[in-house]
N, C-alpha and C positions, 0 to 999 in steps of 0.2 A: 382459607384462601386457595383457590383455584391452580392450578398449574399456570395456566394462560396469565392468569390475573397479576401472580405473580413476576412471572416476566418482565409483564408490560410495566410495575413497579419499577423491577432492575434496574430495565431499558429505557423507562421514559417517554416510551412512544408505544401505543398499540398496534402501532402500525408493521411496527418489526417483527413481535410476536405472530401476529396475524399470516403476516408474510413468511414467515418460519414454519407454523404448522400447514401455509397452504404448499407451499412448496411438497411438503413431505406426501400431503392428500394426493395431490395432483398424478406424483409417483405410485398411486397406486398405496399408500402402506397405511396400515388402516394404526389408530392412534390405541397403544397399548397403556393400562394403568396396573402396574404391578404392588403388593402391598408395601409400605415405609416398613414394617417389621419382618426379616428375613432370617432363616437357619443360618446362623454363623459359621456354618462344615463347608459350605461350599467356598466358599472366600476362603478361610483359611486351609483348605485341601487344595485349591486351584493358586494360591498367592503366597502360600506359606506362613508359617509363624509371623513373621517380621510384621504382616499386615497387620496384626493383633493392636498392637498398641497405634493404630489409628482407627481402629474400629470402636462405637460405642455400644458396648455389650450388655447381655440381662438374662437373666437366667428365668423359663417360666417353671410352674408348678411341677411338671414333670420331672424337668432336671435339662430338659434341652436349653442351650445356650441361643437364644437369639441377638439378631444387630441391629441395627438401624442401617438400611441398604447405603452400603460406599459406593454402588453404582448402577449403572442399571443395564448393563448388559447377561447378568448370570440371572437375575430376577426373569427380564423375559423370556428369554430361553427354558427357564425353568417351568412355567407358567405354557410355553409353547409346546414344552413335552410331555405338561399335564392336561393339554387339551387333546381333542379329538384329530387335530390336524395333525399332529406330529409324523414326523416323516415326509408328510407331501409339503410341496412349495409356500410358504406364507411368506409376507414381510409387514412389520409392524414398525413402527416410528413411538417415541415417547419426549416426553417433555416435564421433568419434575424437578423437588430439590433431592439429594443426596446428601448424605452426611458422613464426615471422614474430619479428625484431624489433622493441622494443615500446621499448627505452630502459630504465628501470630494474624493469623489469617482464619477469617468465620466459619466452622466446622460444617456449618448449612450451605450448601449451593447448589446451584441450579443446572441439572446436566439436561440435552436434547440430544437425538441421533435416531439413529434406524437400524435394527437389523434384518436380515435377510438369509433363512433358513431353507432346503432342499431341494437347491438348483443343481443342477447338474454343468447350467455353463457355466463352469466358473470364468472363466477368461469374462465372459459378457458381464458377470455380478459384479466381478473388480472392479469393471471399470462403473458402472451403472452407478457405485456406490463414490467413486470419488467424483464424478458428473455431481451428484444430490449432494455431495459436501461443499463444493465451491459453490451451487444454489444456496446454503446455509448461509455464506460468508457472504454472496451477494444479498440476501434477506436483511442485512445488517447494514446495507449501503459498501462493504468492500469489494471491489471490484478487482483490485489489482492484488494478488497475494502467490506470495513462493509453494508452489508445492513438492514436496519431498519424498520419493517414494525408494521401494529395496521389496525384497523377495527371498524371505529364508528358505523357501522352500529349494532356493537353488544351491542356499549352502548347504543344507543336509544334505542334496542330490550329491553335489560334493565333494564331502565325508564320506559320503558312502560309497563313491563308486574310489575313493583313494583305501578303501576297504584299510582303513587303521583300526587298532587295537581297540576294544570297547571302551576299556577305558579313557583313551583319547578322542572317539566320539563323542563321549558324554561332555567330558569340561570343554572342548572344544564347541558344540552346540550350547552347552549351558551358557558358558563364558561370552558366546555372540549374542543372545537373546536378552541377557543382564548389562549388555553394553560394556563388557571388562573391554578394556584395550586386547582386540586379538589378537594383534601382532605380539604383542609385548607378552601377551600369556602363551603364545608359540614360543619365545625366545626361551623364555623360562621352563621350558617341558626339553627342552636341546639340552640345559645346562643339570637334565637331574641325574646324569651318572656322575654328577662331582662324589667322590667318596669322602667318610666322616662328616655325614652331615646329620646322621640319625643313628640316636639310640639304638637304635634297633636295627643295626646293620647287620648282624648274624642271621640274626629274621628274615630280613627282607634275601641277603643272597641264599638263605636254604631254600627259598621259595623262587626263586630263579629259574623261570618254563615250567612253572606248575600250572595245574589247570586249578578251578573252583574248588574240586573235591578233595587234592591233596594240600592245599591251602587250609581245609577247614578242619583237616584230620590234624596238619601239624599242630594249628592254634587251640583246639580241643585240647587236646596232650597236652598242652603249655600249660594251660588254664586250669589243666587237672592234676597237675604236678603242688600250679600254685594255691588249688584248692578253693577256687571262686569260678563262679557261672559266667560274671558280667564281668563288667569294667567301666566305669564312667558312665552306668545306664544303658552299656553296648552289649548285646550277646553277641555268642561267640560267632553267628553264621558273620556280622555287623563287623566285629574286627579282623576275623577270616578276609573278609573282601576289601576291607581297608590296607590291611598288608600285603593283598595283593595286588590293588590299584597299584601298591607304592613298590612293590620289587615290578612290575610293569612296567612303571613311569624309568624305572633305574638302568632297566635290561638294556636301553639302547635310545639315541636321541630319536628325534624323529629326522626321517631320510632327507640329506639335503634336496634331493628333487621333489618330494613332497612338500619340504616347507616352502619351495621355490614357488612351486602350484600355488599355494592356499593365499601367498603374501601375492602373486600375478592376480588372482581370483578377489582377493578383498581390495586393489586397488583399482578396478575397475566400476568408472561412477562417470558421469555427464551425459552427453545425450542418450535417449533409450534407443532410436536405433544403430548408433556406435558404438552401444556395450551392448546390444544382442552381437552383431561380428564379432567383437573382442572375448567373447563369452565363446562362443565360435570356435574361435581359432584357438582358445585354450586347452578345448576340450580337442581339438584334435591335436592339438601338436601334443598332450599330455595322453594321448588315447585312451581317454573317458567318457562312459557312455552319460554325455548329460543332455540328450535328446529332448527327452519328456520335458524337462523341467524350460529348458531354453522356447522350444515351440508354445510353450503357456505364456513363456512372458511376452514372446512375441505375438502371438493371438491378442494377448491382450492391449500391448500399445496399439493395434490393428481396433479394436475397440473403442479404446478410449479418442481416437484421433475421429471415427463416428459418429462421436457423439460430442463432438468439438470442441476436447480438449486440445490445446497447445499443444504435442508433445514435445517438443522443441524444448520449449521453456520450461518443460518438468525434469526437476533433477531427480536422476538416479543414483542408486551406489549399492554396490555387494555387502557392503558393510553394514546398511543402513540396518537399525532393527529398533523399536517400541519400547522394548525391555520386558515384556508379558512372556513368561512362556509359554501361554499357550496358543498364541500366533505361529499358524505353520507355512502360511504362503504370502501372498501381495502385503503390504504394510504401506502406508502412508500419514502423511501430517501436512496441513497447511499449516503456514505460518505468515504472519504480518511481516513486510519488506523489513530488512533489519533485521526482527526478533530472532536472534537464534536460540533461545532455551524455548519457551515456551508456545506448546502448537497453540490455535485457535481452533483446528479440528483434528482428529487423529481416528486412526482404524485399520483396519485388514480382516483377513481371512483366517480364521480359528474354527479348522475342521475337527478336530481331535475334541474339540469343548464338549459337547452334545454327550459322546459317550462316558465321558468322566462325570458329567451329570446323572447320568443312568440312562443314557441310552443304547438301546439294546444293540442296534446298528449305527453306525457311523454316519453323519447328516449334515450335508457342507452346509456352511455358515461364513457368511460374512456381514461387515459393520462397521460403523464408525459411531463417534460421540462427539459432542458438540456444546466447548466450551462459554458459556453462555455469560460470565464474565465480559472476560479476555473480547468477547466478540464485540459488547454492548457499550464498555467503556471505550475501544475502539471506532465504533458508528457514532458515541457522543462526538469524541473529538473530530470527526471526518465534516459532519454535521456541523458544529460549531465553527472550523474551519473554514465552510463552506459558506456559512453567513459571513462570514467576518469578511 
């Protein structure tokens, strides 16, 4: 069965199908078919262990581990860097099933979307790309739907210009991208010079403003005293930097005018052009340089309002993020009126992907995918609604 063909099964109408792949034509993005059987390194390098146990795996003759593609955004791209275009401008649109464990929900389903590979405007891709996703939603007969958008790339900006300890950029950035409650995991980094809380409290204060190297000299010596290499499957450079995340995290809270910043910065959400000013005036009253990051976001509502999106009606928030890490800029999800858990379309901007694929240089990227469920079950009921 077909891609298309299938669809129109899903959906019940061919019409919507039809409507779906011309939309994506129309924009220019030519229709990509990537293979159902994919290297398993890339998904579990880019998503982590955890992904494992929803992927359906197979070992071929060689000993390499393949899957059955959970999605199809690392398939095209891959596929894009094995072509001759790689590097220059292309955008390709797809429509198939995927396959992922879901729990009591059918491991086979049907994802659609576009990506969009070495543009230089990004401001104009953003917005290009969530233009073509409310076309999705309308292909399906919705017309009316919440969209939600956020911009990590202005919390790393940040981070970075509050120049905190490395250690605290990392779980800080981590902890945003995996949707932990940031606030709450700032609160928690305040309260780690409580004393007796760890075994290993002589450790952590001899390591007290040590850099890397004398971290990994003392824990060597420790290891060599106790006459083992590892620990837990950890070598020694692995618990060297673990004892010094943790006499880091101990040496001092983080500054109250710092965590004032970060908690003023993550509550900043509702109109996009009243949280560009409040983005603004943070960065100046905080005198941080977050220039760059602020003028994309605003180039890009300047964009999206273009190309006649609402911007009014588009929520924004500092906070907002996918849960992907390797989303570095613009992020977005439609959602049906009401539904707060689950998008109908979802995407952003994943500059960093491409090189972690093997490529050689760095190759902006953006995308969205297109919950073809959620959409279709939706259009029945609007449909049926509409007779009635």
């Amino acid at each position: 069965m077909t891609a298309t063909a299938a669809v129109r099964g899903a959906a019940g109408s061919a019409a919507w199908a039809d409507a779906l792949l011309l939309s994506f034509a129309q924009g220019g993005y030519v229709q990509a078919h990537p293979a159902i059987l994919q290297p398993a390194e890339p998904f579990l390098d880019l998503s982590g262990e955890d992904i494992r146990k929803s992927l359906y795996l197979t070992t071929d003759a060689s000993g390499e581990e393949l899957c059955l593609r959970p999605d199809l955004t690392i398939p095209v791209a891959r596929d894009y860097l094995a072509s001759g275009r790689a590097g220059q401008p292309a955008g390709f649109s797809y429509l198939g099933p995927v396959f992922r464990y879901r729990g009591g929900r059918p491991s086979e389903f049907l994802q659609a979307g576009i990506e969009s590979f070495g543009r230089q405007d990004r401001a104009a891709a953003d917005a290009e790309m969530l233009a073509l996703a409310l076309g999705a939603t309308s292909a399906f007969g919705l017309k009316d739907v919440e969209i939600r958008t956020g911009d990590v790339a202005l919390f790393t900006a940040l981070i970075d210009a509050l120049d905190l300890y490395p250690v605290w950029r990392r779980r800080l950035i981590k902890d945003f991208n995996r949707k932990v409650s940031l606030a709450e995991d700032i609160e928690r980094l305040t309260l780690a010079t409580a004393p007796g809380r760890n075994e290993y409290e002589g450790v952590l204060a001899a390591l007290a403003g040590s850099d890397r190297k004398a971290a990994l000299a003392l824990v060597t010596d420790l290891m060599s005293i106790a006459g083992t290499t590892n620990v837990g499957g950890r070598t020694v450079d692995e618990i060297a930097d673990r004892f010094l995340e943790q006499s880091t995290l101990k040496g001092g809270a983080l500054p109250r005018d710092t965590l004032d910043t970060i908690k003023r910065f993550l509550a900043i959400a509702g109109d996009l052009d009243e949280s560009v000013k409040q983005l603004r005036a943070l960065a100046s009253d905080a005198k941080l340089d977050l220039t760059a990051a602020i003028d994309q976001l605003e180039s890009r509502v300047g964009f999206m309002a273009a190309r006649g999106i609402d911007t009014k009606l588009t929520r924004f928030s500092t906070s907002f993020g996918r849960g992907l890490d390797y989303y570095t800029g613009f992020e977005f999800e439609l959602h049906a009126k009401g539904n707060g858990v689950e998008p109908l379309v979802g995407g952003g901007r994943y500059d960093g992907l491409m090189t972690q694929l093997g490529s050689a240089s760095p190759i902006p990227a953006v995308g969205f995918s297109v919950w073809i469920e959620a959409l279709t079950q939706l259009g029945q009921s609007n449909a049926q609604g509409s007779a009635a």
